[in-house]
Every structure is written in C-alpha cells, then in structure tokens.
C-alpha positions as CSV (number, residue, x, y, z in Angstrom):
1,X,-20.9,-55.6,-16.2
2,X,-18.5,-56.4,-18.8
3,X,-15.6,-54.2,-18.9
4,X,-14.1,-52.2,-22.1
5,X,-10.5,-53.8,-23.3
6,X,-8.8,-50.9,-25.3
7,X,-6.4,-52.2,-27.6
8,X,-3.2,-50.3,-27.7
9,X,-4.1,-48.5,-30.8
10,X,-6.8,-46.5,-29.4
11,X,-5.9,-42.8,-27.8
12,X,-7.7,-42.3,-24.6
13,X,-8.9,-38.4,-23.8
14,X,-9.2,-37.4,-20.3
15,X,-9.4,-33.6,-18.6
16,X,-8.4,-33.7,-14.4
17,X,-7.6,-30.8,-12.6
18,X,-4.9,-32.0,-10.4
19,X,-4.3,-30.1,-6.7
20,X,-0.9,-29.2,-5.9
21,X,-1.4,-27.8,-2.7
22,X,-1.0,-30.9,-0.4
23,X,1.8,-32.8,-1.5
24,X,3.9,-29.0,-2.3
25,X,3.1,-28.4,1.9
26,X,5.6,-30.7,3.3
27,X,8.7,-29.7,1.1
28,X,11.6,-26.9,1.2
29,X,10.2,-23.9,-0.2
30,X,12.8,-24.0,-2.7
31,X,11.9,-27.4,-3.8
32,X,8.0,-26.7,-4.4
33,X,7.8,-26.4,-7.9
34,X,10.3,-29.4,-9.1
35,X,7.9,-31.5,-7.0
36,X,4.7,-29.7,-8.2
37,X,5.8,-31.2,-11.7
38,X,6.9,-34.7,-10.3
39,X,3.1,-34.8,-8.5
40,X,1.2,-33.7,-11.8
41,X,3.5,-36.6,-13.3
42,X,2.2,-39.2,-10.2
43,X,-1.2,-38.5,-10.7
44,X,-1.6,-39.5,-13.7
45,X,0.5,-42.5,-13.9
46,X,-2.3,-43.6,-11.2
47,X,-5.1,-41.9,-13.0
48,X,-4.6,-43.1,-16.4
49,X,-3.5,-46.8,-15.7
50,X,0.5,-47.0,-16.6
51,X,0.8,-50.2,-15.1
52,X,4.7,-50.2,-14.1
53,X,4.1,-46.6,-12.8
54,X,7.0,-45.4,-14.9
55,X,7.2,-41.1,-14.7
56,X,9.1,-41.1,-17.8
57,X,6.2,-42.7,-19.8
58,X,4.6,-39.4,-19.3
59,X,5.2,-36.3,-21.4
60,X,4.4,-32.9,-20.0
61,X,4.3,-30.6,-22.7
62,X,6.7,-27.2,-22.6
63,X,3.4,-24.7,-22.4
64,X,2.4,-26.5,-19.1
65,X,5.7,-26.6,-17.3
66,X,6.3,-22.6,-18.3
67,X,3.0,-22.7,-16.2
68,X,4.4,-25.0,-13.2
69,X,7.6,-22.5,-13.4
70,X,6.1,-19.3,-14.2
71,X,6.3,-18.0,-10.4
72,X,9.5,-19.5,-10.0
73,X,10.8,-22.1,-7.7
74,X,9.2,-21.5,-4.3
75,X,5.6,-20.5,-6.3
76,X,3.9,-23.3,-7.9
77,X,0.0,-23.0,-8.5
78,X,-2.6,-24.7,-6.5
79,X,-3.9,-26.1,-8.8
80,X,-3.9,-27.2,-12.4
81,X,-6.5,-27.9,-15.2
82,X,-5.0,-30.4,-18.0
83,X,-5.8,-32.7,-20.7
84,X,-4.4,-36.2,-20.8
85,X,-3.5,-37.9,-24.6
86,X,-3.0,-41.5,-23.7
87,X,-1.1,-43.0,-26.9
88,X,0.0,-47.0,-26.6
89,X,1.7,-46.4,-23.0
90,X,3.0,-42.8,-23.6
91,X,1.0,-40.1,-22.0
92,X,1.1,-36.5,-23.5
93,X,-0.5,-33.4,-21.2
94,X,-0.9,-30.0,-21.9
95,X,-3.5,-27.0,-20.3
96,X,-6.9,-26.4,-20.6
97,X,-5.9,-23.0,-20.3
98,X,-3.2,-21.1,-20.7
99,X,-2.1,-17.7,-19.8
100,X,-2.0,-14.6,-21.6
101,X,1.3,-14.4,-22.3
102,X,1.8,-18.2,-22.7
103,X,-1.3,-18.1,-25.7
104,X,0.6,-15.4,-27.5
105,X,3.6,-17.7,-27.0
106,X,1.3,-20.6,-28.7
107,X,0.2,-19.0,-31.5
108,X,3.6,-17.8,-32.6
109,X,5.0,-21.8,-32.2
110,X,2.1,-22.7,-34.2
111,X,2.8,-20.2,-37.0
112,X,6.4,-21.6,-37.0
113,X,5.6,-25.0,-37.4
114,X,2.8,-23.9,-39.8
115,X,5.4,-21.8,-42.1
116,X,7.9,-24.9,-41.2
117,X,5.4,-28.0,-42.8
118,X,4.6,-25.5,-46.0
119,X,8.2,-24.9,-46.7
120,X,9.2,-28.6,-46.4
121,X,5.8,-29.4,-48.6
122,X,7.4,-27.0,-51.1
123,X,10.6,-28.6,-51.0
124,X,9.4,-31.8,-51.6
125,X,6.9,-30.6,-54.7
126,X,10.1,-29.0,-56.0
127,X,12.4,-32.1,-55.6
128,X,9.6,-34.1,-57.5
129,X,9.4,-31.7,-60.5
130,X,13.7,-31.9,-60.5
131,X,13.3,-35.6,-60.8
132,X,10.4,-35.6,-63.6
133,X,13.1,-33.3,-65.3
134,X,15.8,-35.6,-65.0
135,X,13.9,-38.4,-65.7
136,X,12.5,-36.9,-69.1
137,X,16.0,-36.1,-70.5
138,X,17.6,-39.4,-70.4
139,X,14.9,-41.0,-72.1
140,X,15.4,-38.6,-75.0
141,X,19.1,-38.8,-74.6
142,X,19.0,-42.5,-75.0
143,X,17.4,-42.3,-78.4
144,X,20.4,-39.7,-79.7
145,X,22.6,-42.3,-79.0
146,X,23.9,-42.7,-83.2
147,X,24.8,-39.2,-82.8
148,X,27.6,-39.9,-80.7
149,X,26.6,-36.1,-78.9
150,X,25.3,-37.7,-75.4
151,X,28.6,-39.7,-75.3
152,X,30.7,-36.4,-75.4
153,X,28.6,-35.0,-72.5
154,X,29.4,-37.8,-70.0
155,X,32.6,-37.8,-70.6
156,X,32.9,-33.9,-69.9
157,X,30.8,-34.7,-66.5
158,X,33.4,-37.5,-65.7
159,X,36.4,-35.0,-66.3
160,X,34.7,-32.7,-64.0
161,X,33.9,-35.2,-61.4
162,X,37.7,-36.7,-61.5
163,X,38.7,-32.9,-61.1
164,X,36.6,-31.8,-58.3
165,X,38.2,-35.3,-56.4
166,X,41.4,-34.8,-57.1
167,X,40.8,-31.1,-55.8
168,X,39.8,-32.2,-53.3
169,X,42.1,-34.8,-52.3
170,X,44.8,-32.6,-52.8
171,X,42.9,-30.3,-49.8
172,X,43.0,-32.8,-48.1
173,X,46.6,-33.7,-47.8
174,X,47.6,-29.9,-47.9
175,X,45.7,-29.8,-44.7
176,X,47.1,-33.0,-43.6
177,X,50.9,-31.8,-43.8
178,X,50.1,-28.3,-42.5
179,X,49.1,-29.9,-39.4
180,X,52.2,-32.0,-39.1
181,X,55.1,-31.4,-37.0
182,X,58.7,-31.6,-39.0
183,X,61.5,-32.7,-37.2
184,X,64.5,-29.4,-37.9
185,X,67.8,-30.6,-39.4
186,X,70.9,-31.1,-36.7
187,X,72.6,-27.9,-38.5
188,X,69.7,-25.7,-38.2
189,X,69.0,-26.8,-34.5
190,X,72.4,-25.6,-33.7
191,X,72.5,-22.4,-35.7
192,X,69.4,-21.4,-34.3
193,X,70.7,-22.3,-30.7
194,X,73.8,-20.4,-31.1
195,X,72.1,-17.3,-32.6
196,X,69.5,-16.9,-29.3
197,X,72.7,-17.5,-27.3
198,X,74.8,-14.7,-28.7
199,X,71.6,-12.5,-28.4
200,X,70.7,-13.5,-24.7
201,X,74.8,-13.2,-23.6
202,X,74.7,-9.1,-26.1
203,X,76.8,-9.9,-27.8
C-alpha cells in the first residue's frame, strides 16, 4: 500500500474524544485540571503527527478550556469530544459540543467579530471613496493652473501646516521647562532660610 504524503498546505480534519480520567488519577487534586489541559495537549501531539512533539505547536481554543476550567481546579471532565484543525504544523482544537452557557457565549463573540469585519469593510469602502475624491480634484486643479487660484490655496495650507508645528513645538518645550528643576539664586536661598528660621525659633 502506498501511503498518502500531505504537503504542508493541506489542512487535516480529525474529531477524538480524548479520556481524562486516567492520567488526572495520579495527581494533587488541586493540580487536575492544569494537567487535564496539558493531557488533551499530549494526545494530540501523538495523534496528529507533530514530529518534535512540541505542546506549544498546539492551539486550544478559549471555548474549550472554559470547558477544561468550568468546575474549577480540582473538577476536570472525564472526558472530552474535540475537533482537530491541522494547519502546516500548528494544530487548532475546539468542542464538538459546547455547553449551554458556553453557546450563548459563542454566539455573542461571533456577533462581535461579525459587527467588527462590517465596520472595518465600511471603513475601508469609505477610505476608497476619500481617495477617488482627492484624486479627482487635483487633476482639475492642475488644469486651473493660469489662474494663479490653486497657487494661493497651497500656500494657505503651507501657513497652516508651519503654524500647527510651530504650535506644537512650542508645546513641546513649554512642557520641557516645566519639568525642569531651576537651581534658586544664593540670595533667595538665604532669605528663605532665615525666614523658616525666625518662624520655627517665634519669633
């Protein structure tokens, strides 16, 4: 039988349901869970072929671990249904099934990121008509250049621009010396000094 080579382009789908029980016997009670996760982690470094058997090659996705961690630390599950996304090397897993409260917690993220991609797709149709805008102008300004009008508008942008820097240059050095320590004249020093010490003696 000839075998299969998968090239490292191809993603590799596989469902387990990985037992917990065993290997989460032998610890401290309050180490069951952290080790629930690093055996979910082992088996499928052996299960889907990692071949350094590198645990950080494999990414356990947030839904599943609130699973892992739902009982807290001494209460893992049994056992566990997931799905394995093999990517190159990485490894992605998630549930089969979730919980209740965890599948209400899914649908909102996936509203999120579905109000997050249209907003950014707005964004970007918006940033394209804003260049098509100023693209179209400066091809008619270009022809108005005999009128001598376009010539008067950059230089009113170029007074603006020198202002706003030297604005904000001068900010910047106001900030500068109010953050400075300056040394007191000798005189002051020892007016000062002789004032506290006529107060502190009452006279």
């Amino acid at each position: 039988m000839a075998e299969k080579k998968t090239t490292k382009s191809e993603k590799v789908e596989r469902e387990y349901v990985i037992p917990l029980r065993e290997k989460c016997r032998s610890v401290p009670r309050y180490k069951k869970t952290p080790k629930a996760v690093k055996t979910v982690k082992q088996f499928l470094v052996r299960h889907m072929q990692i071949r350094d058997r590198d645990l950080n090659k494999i990414k356990i996705d947030p839904l599943l671990n609130e699973m892992l961690w739902f009982k807290g630390i001494k209460n893992p599950p049994h056992k566990i249904k997931v799905k394995a996304i093999k990517d190159g090397d990485i490894v992605k897993v998630e549930a089969v099934e979730l919980m209740k409260n965890l599948e209400f917690k899914k649908k909102r993220l996936d509203k999120r990121e579905t109000k997050a991609k249209e907003v950014l797709e707005s964004k970007k149709s918006m940033m394209q008509k804003a260049k098509e805008q100023m693209q179209a102008p400066k091809e008619k300004k270009e022809d108005k250049d005999a009128d001598g009008v376009d010539d008067k508008v950059e230089e009113k942008e170029k007074q603006k621009s020198v202002e706003a820097a030297a604005e904000k240059q001068a900010k910047e050095q106001a900030k500068k010396e109010k953050h400075m320590t300056k040394p007191k004249p000798l005189k002051q020093k020892s007016a000062e000094t002789k004032a506290y010490n006529q107060q502190s003696r009452g006279r």
